[in-house]
C-alpha atoms as one frame of an Amber mdcrd trajectory, in Angstrom:
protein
  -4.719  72.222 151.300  -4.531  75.219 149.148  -7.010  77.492 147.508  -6.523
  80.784 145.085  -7.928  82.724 147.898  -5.205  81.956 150.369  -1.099  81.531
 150.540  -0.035  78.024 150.414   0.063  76.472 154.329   3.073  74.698 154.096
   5.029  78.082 152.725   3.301  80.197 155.264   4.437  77.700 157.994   8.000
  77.435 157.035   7.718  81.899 157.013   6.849  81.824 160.701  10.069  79.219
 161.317  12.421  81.567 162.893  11.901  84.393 160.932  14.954  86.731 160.374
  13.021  89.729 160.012  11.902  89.782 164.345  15.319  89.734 165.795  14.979
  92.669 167.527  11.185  91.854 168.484  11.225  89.370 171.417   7.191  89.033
 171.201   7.013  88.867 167.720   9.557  85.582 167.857   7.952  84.054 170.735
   4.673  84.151 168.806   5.976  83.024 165.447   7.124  79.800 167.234   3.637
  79.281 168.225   2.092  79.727 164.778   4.964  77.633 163.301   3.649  75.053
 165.375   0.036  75.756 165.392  -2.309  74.616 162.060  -5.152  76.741 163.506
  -2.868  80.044 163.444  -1.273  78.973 159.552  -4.623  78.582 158.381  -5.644
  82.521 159.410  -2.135  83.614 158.214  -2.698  82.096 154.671  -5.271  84.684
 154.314  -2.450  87.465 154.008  -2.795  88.485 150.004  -1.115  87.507 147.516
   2.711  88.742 147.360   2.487  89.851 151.069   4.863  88.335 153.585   2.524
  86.610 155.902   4.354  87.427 159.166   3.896  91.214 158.926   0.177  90.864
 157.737  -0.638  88.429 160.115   0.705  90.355 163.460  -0.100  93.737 161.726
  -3.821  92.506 161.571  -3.642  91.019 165.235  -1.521  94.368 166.281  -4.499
  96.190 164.617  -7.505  94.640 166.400  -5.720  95.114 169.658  -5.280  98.829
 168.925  -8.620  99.060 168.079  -9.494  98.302 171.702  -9.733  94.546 171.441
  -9.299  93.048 175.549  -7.805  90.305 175.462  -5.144  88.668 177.619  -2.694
  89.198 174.888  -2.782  92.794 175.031  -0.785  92.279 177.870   1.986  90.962
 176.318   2.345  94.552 174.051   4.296  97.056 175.174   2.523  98.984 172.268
  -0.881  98.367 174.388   0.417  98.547 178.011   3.600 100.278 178.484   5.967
  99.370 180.823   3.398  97.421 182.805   3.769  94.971 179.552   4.376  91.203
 180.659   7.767  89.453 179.214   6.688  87.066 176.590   6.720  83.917 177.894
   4.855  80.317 176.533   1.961  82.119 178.097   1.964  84.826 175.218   1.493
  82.126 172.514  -1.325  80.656 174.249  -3.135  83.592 174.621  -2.222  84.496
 170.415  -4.543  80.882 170.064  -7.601  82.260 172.000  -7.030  85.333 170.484
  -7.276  84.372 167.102  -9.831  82.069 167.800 -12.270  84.595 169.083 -11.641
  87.447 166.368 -11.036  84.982 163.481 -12.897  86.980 161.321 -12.050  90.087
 162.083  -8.265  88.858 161.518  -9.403  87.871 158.220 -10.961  90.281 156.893
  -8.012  92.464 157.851  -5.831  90.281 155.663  -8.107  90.584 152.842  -8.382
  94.037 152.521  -5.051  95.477 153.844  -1.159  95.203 152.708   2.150  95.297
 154.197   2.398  98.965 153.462   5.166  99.956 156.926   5.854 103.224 156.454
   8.051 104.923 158.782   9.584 108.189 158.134  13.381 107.145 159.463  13.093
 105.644 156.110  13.415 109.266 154.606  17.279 109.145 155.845  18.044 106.428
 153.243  16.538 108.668 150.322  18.462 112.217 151.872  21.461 109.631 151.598
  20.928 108.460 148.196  20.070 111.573 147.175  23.227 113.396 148.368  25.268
 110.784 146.959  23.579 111.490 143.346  23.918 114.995 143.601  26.989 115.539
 141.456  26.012 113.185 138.775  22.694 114.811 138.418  23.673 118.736 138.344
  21.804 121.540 138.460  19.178 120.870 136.616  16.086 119.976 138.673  14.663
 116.550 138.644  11.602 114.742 138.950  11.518 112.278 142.231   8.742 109.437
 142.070   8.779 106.647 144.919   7.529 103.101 144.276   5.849 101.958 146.841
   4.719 105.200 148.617   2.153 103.650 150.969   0.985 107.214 153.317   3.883
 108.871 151.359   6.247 109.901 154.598   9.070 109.326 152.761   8.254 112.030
 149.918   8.021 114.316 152.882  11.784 114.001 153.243  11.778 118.052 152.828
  10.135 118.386 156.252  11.958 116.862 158.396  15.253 117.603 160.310  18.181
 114.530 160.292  21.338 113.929 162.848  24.174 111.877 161.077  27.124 111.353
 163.314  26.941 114.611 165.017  26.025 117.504 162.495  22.885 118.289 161.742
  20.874 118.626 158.107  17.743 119.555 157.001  15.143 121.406 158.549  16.397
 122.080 162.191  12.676 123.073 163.845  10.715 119.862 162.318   8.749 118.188
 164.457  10.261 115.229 162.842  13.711 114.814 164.285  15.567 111.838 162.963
  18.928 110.421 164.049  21.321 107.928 163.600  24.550 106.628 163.593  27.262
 107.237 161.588  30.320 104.834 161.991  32.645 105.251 159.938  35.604 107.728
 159.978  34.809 109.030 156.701  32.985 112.182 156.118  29.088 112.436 157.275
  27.745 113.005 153.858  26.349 116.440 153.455  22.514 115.853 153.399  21.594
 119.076 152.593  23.675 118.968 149.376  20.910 117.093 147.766  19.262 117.802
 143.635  17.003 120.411 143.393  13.212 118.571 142.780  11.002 119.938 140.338
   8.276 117.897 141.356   7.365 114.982 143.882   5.173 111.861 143.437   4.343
 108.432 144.703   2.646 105.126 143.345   0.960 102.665 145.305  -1.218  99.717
 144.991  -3.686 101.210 148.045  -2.348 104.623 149.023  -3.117 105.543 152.808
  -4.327 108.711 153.732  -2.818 110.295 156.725  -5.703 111.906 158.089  -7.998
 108.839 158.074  -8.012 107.142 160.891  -8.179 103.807 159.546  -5.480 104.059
 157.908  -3.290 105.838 160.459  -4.191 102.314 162.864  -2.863 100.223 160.073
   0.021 102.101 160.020   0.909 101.935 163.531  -0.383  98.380 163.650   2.960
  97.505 161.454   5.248  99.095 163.986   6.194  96.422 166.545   4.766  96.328
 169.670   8.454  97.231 171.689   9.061 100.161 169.137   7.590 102.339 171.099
   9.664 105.502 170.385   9.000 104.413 166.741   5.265 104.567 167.165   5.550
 107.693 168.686   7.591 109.350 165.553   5.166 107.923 163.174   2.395 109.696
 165.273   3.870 112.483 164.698   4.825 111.925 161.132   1.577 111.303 160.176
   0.167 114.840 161.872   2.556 116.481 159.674   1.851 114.390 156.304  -1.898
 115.556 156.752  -0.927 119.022 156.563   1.739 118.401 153.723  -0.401 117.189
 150.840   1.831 114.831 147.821   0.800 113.457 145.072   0.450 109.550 145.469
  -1.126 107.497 142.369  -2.981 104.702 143.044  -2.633 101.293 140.536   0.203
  98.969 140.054   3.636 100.320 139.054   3.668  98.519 135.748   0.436 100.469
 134.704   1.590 103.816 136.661   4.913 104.600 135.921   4.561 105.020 132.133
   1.446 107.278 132.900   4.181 109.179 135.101   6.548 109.102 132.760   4.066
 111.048 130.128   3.902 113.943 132.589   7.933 114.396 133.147   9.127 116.566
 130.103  11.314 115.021 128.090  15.417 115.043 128.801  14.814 116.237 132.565
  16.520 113.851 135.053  13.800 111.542 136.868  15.378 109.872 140.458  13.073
 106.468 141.946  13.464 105.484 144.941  11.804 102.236 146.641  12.394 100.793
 150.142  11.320  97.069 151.251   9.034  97.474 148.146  10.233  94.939 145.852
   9.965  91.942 148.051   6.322  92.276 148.130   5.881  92.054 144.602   5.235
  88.645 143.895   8.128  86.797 142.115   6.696  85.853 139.333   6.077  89.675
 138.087   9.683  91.367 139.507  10.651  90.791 136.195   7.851  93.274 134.565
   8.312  95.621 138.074  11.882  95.858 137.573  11.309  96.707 133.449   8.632
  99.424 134.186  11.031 100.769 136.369  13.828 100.618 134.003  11.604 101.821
 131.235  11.177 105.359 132.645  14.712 105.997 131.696  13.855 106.032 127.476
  13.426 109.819 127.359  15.538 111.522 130.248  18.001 110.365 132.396  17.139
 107.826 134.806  18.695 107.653 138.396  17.485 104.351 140.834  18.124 104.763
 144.731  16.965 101.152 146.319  16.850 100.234 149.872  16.123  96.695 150.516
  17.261  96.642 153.824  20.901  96.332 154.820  22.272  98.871 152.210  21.575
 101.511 150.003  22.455 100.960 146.261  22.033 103.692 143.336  22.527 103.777
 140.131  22.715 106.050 136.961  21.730 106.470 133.026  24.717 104.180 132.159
  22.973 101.599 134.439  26.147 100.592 136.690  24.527  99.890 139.886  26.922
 100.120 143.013  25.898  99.956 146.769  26.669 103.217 148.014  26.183 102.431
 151.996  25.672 100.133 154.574  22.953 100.663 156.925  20.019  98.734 159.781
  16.543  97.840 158.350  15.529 100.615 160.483  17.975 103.211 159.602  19.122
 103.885 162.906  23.008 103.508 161.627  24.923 103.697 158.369  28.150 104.147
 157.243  30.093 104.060 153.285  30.118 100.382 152.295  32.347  98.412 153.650
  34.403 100.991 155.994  33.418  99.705 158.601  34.736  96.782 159.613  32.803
  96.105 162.957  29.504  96.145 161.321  28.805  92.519 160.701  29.718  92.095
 164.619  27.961  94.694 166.179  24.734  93.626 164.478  25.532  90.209 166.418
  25.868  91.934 169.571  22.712  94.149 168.864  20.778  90.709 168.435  22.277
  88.876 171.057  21.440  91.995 173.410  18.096  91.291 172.191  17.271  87.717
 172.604  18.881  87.767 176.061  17.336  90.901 177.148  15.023  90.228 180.241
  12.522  92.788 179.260  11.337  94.140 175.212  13.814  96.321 173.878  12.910
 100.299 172.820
């Protein structure tokens, strides 16, 4: 059973079938064994548009209504909701998800309708100071023109504000609000994020740009957060005060259409540097092809520099379009090091989800 307004059931099915993407979410993969199992929760879940990966838009939107103030029995299973009074998810949790999105079926739906996997979170900025410090040389003094793909509230393009902590030393601005911190293993050097190109200017494109200082949009936006990532939440919060005093520029419209109409405004021969994060998987396969060109294409009249973090790595490339993954790195940016030096990475990624499927309560 399939329709143009909905996903196909059978693909949306075999999404929730031990998804990769939850390992460190013990809630989210309790409850994706439920829908997997459960025709009445595919069927809502189809509803996710077009392109969007139907396990984020179908526990954003049920994240969302319980944020909204929905009471429910399942709201007890959310950290997010209750705090350390939250109950360990147990078969219980998945039978409450049924009732649940039996009695705001509608609601869930006409969240998926309207709204798009658009996470945002800020720790996101430490992949773009990396990529950035790692294009420095090549790029040179001359300032250039940064445009990200897939912007969403734009916290990312606020990567100016905020203050970073790679394996010890600290870069960036030192009194933000926004502290972010992570890892560094390797013995190499930390890479000198404040050694980063000069920007002349600072843009974003997205499909449906969120405004920070609507609340709609800010519940979206915490909505994608999982329900244990509590300290996550609570940057994003924060974040997202910020970003409403720190106006970008985000265009809204589809990347193929924007980023020529960018391109127009860059003056010729400057360097232009995009950067997109988790962005390309939502596009729908059929049109990567024409995302990926439109990208390319902004590199016909100055020199074009990609930084791309798909989760798991940060790649870059440059005008003579060698592309080489520059680091290693968590979906979450909470550790990276130079690719491959560091051996123990592959393992300790094991351990870190091992430590989270056995752990007897949801993990911070």
């Amino acid at each position: 059973m399939h329709d143009g307004n909905v996903q196909d059931l059978e693909g949306v099915r075999s999404a929730f079938t031990d998804p990769e993407e939850f390992w460190s979410s013990p809630l989210y993969r309790r409850l994706s064994a439920t829908v997997a199992t459960d025709p009445s929760l595919v069927a809502p879940a189809a509803h996710a548009r077009s392109g969007q990966g139907p396990t984020f838009a179908f526990f954003g939107a049920v994240h969302a209504v319980l944020l909204d103030g929905a009471r429910h029995p399942l709201g007890s299973y959310y950290p997010s909701v209750c705090g350390e009074a939250a109950w360990p998810p147990d078969d219980g949790a998945g039978l409450a998800l049924v009732d649940f999105a039996q009695e705001h079926g509608e609601e869930l739906r006409r969240l998926l309708g309207v709204r798009l996997v658009q996470t945002n979170h800020a720790h996101r900025a430490l992949a773009l100071r990396l990529g950035l410090s790692s294009l420095a040389p090549r790029v040179g003094p001359r300032p250039a023109h940064l445009l990200e793909v897939g912007s969403s509230a734009g916290l990312v393009l606020r990567q100016a504000a905020y203050g970073y902590r790679l394996g010890g030393r600290a870069f960036g601005d030192r009194a933000s609000p926004v502290p972010l911190a992570a890892e560094w293993r390797s013995e190499a050097p930390v890479p000198d994020l404040d050694a980063v190109p000069t920007l002349a200017s600072t843009t974003g494109i997205d499909l449906n740009p969120l405004d920070p200082a609507d609340q709609a949009d800010r519940r979206w936006l915490q909505a994608l957060v999982w329900p244990e990532n509590r300290g996550q939440a609570q940057l994003m919060t924060t974040a997202l005060k910020l970003a409403a005093r720190t106006p970008v520029e985000i265009l809204a419209g589809d990347a193929v259409e924007r980023c020529p109409q960018w391109a127009e405004r860059v003056p010729g021969g400057e360097p232009r540097i995009v950067f997109h994060c988790a962005t390309r998987m939502h596009v729908p396969v059929e049109r990567r092809p024409t995302f990926d060109q439109a990208i390319d294409d902004l590199g016909r009249d100055g020199p074009l520099y990609l930084i791309v973090d798909q989760g798991g790595g940060i790649t870059v490339s440059g005008p003579d379009g060698h592309t080489e993954r520059q680091f290693d790195a968590d979906g979450h940016l909470t550790w990276a090091n130079p690719h491959g030096q560091q051996a123990d990475t592959a393992s300790d990624v094991a351990r870190e989800r091992a430590r989270s499927a056995d752990a007897p309560r949801p993990v911070r």
